[in-house]
Every structure is written in structure tokens, then in C-alpha cells.
PDBQT receptor file of N, H, CA, C and O in Angstrom, charges set to zero:
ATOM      1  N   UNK A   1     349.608  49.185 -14.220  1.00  0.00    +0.000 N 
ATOM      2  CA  UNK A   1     350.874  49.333 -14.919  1.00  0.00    +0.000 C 
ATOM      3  C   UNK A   1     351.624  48.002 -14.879  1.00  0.00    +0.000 C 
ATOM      4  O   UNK A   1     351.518  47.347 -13.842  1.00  0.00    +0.000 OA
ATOM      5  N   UNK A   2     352.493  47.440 -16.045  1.00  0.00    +0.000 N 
ATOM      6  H   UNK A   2     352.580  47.972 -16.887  1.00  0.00    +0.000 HD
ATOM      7  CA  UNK A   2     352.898  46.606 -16.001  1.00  0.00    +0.000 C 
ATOM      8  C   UNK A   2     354.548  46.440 -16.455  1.00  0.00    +0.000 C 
ATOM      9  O   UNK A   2     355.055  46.856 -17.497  1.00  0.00    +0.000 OA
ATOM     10  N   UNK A   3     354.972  45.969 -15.747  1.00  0.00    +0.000 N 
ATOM     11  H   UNK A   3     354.560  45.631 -14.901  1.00  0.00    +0.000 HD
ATOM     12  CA  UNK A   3     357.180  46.496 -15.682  1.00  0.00    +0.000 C 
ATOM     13  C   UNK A   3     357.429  44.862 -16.367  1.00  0.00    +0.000 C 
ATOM     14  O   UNK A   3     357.437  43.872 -15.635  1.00  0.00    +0.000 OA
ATOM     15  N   UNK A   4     357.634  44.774 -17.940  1.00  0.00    +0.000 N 
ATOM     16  H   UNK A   4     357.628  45.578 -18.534  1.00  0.00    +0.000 HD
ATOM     17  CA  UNK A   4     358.182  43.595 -18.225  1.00  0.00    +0.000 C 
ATOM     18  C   UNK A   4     359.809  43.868 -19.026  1.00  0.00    +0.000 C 
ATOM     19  O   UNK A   4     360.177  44.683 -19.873  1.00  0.00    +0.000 OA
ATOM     20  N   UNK A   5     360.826  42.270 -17.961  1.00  0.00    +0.000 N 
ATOM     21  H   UNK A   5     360.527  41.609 -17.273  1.00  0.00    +0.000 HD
ATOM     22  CA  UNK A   5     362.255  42.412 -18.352  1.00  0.00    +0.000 C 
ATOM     23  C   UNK A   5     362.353  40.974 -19.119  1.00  0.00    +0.000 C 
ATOM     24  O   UNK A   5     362.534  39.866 -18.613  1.00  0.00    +0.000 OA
ATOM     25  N   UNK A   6     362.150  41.384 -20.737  1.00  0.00    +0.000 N 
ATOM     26  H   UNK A   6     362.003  42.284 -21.149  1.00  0.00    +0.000 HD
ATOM     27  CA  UNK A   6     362.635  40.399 -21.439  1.00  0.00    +0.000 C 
ATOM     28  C   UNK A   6     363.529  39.186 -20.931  1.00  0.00    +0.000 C 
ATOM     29  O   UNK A   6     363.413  38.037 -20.503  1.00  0.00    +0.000 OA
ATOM     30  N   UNK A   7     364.277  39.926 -21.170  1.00  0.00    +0.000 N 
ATOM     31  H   UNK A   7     364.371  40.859 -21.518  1.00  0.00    +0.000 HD
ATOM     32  CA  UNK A   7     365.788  39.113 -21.011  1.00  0.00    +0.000 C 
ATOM     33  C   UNK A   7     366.155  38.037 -19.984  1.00  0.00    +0.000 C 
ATOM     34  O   UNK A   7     366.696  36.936 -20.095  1.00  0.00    +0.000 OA
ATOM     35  N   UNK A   8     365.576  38.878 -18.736  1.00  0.00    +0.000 N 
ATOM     36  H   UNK A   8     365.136  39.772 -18.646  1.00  0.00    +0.000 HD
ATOM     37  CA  UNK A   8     365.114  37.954 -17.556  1.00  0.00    +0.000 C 
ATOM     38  C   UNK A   8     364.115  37.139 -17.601  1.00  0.00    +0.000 C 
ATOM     39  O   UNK A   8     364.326  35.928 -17.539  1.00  0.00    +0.000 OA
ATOM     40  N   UNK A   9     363.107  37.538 -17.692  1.00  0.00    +0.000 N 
ATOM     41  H   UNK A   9     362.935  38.522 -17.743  1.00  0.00    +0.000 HD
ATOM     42  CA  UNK A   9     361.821  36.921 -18.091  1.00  0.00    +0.000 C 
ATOM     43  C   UNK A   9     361.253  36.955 -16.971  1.00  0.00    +0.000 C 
ATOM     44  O   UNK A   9     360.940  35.910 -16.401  1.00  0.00    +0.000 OA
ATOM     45  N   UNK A  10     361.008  38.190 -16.436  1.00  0.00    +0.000 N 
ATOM     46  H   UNK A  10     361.262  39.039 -16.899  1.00  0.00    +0.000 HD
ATOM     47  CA  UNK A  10     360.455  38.872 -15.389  1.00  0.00    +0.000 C 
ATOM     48  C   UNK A  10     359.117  39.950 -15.868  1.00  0.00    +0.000 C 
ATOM     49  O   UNK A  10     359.041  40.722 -16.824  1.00  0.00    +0.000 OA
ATOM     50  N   UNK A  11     358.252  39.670 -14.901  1.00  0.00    +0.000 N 
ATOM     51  H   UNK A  11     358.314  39.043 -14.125  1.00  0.00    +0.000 HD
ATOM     52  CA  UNK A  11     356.981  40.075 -15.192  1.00  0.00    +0.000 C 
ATOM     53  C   UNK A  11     356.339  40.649 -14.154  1.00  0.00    +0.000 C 
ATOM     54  O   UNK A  11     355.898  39.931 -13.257  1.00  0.00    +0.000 OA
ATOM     55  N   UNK A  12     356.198  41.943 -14.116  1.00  0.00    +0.000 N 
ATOM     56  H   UNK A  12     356.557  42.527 -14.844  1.00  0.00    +0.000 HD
ATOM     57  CA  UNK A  12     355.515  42.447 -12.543  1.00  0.00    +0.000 C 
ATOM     58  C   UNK A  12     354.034  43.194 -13.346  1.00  0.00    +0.000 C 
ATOM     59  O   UNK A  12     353.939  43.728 -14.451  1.00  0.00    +0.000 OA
ATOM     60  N   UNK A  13     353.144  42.997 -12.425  1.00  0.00    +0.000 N 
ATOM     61  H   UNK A  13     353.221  42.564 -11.527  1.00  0.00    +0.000 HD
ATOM     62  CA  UNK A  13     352.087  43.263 -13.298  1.00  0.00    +0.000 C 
ATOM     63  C   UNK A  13     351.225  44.530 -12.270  1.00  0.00    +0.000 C 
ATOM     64  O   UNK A  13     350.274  45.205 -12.663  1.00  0.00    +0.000 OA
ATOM     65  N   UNK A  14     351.937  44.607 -10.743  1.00  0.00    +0.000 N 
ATOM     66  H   UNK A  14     352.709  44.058 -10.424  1.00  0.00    +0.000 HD
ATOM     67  CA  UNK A  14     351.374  45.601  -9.920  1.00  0.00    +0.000 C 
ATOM     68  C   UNK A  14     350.719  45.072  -8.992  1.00  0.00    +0.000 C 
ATOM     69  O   UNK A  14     350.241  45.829  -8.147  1.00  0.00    +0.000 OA
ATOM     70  N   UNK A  15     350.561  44.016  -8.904  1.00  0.00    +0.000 N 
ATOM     71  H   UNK A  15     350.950  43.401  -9.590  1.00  0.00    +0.000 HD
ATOM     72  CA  UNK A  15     350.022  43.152  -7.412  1.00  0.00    +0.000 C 
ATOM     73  C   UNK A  15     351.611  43.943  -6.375  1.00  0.00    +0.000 C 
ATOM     74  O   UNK A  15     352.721  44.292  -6.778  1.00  0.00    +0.000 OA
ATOM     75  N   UNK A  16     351.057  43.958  -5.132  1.00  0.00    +0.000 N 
ATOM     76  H   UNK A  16     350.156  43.675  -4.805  1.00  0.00    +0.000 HD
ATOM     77  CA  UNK A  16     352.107  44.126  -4.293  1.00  0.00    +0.000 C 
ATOM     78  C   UNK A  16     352.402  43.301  -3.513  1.00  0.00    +0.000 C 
ATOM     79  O   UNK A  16     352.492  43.499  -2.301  1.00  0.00    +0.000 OA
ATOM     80  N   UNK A  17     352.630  42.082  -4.173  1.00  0.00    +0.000 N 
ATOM     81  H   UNK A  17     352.558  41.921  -5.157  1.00  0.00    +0.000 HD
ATOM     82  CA  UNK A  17     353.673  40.683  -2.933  1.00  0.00    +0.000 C 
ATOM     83  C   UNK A  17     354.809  41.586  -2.755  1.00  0.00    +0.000 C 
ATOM     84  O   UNK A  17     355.264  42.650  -3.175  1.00  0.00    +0.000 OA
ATOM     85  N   UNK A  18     355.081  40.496  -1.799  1.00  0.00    +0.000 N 
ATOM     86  H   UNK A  18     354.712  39.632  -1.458  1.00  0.00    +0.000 HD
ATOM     87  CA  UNK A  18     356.340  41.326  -1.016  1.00  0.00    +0.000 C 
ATOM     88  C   UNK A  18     357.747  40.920  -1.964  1.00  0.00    +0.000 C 
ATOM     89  O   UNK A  18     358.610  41.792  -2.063  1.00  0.00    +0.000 OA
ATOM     90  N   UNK A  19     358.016  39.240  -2.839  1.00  0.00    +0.000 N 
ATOM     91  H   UNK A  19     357.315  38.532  -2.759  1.00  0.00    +0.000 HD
ATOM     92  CA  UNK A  19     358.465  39.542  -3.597  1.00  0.00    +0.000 C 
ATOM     93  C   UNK A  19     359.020  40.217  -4.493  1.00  0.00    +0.000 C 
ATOM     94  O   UNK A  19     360.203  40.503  -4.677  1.00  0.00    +0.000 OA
ATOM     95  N   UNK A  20     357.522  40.610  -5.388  1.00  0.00    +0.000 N 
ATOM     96  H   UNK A  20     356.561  40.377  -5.239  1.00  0.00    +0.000 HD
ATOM     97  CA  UNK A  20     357.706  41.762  -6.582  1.00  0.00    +0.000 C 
ATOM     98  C   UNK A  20     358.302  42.777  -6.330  1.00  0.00    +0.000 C 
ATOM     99  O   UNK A  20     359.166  43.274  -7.053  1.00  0.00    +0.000 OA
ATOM    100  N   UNK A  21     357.799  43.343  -4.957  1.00  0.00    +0.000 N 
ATOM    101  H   UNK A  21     357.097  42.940  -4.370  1.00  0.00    +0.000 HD
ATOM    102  CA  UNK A  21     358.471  44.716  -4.099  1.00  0.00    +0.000 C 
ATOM    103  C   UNK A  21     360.361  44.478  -4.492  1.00  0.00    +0.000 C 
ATOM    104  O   UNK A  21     361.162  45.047  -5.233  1.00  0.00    +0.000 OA
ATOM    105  N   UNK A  22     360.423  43.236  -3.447  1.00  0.00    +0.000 N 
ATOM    106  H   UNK A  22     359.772  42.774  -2.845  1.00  0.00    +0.000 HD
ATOM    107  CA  UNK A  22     361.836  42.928  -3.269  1.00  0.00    +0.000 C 
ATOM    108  C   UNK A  22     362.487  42.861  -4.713  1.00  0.00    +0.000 C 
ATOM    109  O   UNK A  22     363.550  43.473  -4.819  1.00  0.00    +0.000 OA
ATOM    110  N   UNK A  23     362.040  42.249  -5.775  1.00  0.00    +0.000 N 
ATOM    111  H   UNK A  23     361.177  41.753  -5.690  1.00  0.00    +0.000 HD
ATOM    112  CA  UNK A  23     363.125  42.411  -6.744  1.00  0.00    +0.000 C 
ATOM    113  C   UNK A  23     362.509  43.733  -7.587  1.00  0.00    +0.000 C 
ATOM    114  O   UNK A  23     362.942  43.657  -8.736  1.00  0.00    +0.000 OA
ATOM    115  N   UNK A  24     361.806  44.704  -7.451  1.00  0.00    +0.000 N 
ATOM    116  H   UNK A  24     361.454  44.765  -6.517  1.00  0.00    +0.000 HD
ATOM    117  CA  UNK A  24     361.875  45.706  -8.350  1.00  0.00    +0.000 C 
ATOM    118  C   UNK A  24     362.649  46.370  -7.147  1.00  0.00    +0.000 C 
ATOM    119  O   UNK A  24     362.808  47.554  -7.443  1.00  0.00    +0.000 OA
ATOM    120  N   UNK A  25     363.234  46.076  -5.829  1.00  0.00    +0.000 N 
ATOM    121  H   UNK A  25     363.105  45.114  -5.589  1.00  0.00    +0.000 HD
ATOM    122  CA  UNK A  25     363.855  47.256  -5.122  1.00  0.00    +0.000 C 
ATOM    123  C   UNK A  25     365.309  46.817  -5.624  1.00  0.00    +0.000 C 
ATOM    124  O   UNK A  25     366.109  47.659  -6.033  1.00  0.00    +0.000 OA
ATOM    125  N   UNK A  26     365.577  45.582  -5.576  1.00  0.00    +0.000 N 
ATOM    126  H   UNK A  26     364.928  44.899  -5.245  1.00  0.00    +0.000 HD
ATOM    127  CA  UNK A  26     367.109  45.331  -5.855  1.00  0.00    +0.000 C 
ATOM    128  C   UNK A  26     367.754  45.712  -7.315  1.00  0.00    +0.000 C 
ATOM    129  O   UNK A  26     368.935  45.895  -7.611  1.00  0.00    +0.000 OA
ATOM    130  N   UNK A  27     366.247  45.785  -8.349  1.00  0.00    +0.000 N 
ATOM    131  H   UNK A  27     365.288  45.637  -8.109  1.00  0.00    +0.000 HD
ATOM    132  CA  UNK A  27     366.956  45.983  -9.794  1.00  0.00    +0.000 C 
ATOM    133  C   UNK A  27     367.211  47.532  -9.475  1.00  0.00    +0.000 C 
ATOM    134  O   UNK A  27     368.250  48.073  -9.851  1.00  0.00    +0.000 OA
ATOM    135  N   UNK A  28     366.564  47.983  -9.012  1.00  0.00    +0.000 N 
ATOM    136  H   UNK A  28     365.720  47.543  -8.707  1.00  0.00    +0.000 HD
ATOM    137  CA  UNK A  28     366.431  49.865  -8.552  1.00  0.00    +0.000 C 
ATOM    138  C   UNK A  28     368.392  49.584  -8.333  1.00  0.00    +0.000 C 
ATOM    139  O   UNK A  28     369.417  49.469  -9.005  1.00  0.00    +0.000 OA
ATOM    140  N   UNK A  29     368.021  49.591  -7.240  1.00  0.00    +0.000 N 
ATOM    141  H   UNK A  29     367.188  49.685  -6.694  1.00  0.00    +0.000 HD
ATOM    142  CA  UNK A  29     369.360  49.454  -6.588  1.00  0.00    +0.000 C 
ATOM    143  C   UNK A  29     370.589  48.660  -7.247  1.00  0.00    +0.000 C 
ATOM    144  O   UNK A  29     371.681  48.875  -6.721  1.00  0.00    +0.000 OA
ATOM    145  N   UNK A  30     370.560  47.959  -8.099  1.00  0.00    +0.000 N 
ATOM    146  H   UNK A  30     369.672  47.785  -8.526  1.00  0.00    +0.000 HD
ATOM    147  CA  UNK A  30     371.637  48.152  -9.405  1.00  0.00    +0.000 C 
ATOM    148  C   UNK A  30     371.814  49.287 -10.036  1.00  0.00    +0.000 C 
ATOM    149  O   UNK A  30     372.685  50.129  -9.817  1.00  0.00    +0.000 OA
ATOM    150  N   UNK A  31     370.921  49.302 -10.878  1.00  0.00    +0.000 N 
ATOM    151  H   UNK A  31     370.213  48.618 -11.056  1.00  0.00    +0.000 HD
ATOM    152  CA  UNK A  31     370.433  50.593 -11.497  1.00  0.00    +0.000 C 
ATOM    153  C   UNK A  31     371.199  51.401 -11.241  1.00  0.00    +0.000 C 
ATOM    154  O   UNK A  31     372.182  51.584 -11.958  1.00  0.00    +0.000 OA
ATOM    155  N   UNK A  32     370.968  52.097 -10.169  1.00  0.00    +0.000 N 
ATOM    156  H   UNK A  32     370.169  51.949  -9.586  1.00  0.00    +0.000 HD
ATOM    157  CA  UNK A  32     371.707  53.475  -9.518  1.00  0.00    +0.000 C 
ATOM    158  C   UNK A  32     372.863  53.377  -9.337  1.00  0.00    +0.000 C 
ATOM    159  O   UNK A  32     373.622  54.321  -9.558  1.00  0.00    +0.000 OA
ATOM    160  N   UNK A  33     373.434  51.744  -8.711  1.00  0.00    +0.000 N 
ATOM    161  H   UNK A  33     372.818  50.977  -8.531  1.00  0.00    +0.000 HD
ATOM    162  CA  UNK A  33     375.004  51.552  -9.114  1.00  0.00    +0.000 C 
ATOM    163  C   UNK A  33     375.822  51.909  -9.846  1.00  0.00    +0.000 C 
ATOM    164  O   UNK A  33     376.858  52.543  -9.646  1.00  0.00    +0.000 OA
ATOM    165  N   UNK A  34     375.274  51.415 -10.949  1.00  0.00    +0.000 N 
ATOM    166  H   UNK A  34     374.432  50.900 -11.112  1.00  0.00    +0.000 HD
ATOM    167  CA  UNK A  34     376.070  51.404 -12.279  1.00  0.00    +0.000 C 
ATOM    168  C   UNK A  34     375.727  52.507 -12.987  1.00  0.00    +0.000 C 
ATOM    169  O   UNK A  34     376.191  52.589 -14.124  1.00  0.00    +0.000 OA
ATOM    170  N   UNK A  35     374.774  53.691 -12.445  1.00  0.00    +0.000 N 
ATOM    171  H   UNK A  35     374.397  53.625 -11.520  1.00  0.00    +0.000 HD
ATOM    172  CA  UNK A  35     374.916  55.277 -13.176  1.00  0.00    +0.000 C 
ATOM    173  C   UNK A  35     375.925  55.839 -12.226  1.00  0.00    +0.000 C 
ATOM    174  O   UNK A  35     376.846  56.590 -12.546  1.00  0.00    +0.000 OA
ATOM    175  N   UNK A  36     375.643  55.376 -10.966  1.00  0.00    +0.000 N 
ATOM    176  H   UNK A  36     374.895  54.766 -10.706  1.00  0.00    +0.000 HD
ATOM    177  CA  UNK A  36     376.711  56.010 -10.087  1.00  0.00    +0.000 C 
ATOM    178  C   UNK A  36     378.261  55.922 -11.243  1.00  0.00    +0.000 C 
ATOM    179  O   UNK A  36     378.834  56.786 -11.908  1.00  0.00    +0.000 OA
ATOM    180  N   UNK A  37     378.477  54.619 -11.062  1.00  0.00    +0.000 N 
ATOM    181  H   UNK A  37     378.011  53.917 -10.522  1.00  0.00    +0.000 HD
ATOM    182  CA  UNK A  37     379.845  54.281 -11.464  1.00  0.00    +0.000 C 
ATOM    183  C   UNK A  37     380.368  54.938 -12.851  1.00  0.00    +0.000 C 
ATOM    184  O   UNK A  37     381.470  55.384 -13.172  1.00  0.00    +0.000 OA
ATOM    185  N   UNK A  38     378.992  54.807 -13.625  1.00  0.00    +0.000 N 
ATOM    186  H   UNK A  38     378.097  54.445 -13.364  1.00  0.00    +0.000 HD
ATOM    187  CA  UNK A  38     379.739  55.730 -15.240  1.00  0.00    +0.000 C 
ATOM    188  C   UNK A  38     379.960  57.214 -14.650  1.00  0.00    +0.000 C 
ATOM    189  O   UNK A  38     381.006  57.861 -14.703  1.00  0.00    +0.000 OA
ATOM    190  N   UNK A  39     379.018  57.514 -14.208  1.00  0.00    +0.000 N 
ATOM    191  H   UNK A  39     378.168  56.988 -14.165  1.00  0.00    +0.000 HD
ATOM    192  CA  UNK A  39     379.380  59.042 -14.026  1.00  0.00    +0.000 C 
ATOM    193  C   UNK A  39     380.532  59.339 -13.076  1.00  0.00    +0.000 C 
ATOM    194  O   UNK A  39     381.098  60.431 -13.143  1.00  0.00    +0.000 OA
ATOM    195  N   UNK A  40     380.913  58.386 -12.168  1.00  0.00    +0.000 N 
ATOM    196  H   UNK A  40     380.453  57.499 -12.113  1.00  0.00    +0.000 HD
ATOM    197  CA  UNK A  40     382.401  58.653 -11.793  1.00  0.00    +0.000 C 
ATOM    198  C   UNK A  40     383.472  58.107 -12.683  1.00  0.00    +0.000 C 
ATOM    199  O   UNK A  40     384.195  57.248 -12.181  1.00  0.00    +0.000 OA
ATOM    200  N   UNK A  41     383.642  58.381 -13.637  1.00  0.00    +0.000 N 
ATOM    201  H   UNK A  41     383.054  59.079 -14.045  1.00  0.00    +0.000 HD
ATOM    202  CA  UNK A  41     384.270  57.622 -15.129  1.00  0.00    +0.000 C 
ATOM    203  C   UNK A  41     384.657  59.232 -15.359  1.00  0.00    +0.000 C 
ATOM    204  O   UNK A  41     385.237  59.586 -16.386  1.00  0.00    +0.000 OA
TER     205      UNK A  41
């Protein structure tokens, strides 16, 4: 499986460096932020 972010120009292709881990955990963890936050709207 392969997770590509245009915009960023980020490319995870499913190798598991510890990297890739680390920024698909931090975009996660935006993510959920900012649904958190609309839905307390």
C-alpha cells in the first residue's frame, strides 16, 4: 500500500523506518485535532 501527500510531497510506500512511522503518527494526530475541534464548533 502506498499513502501519497501531494502537497507536501510526501511519499510512504510501506517500508517501516521508524521515520515513516513517526510522520504518518504525527499527521494521524493532527488529523484527529482538527475533527476534534470542528465538531466542538
Amino acid at each position: 500500500m502506498q499513502a501519497r501527500f501531494v502537497q507536501e510531497n510526501l511519499i510512504f510506500t510501506g517500508d517501516d523506518t521508524a521515520m515513516a512511522t513517526f510522520m504518518l503518527s504525527v499527521i494521524g494526530a493532527f488529523a484527529e485535532f482538527e475533527r476534534a475541534l470542528i465538531r466542538a464548533r
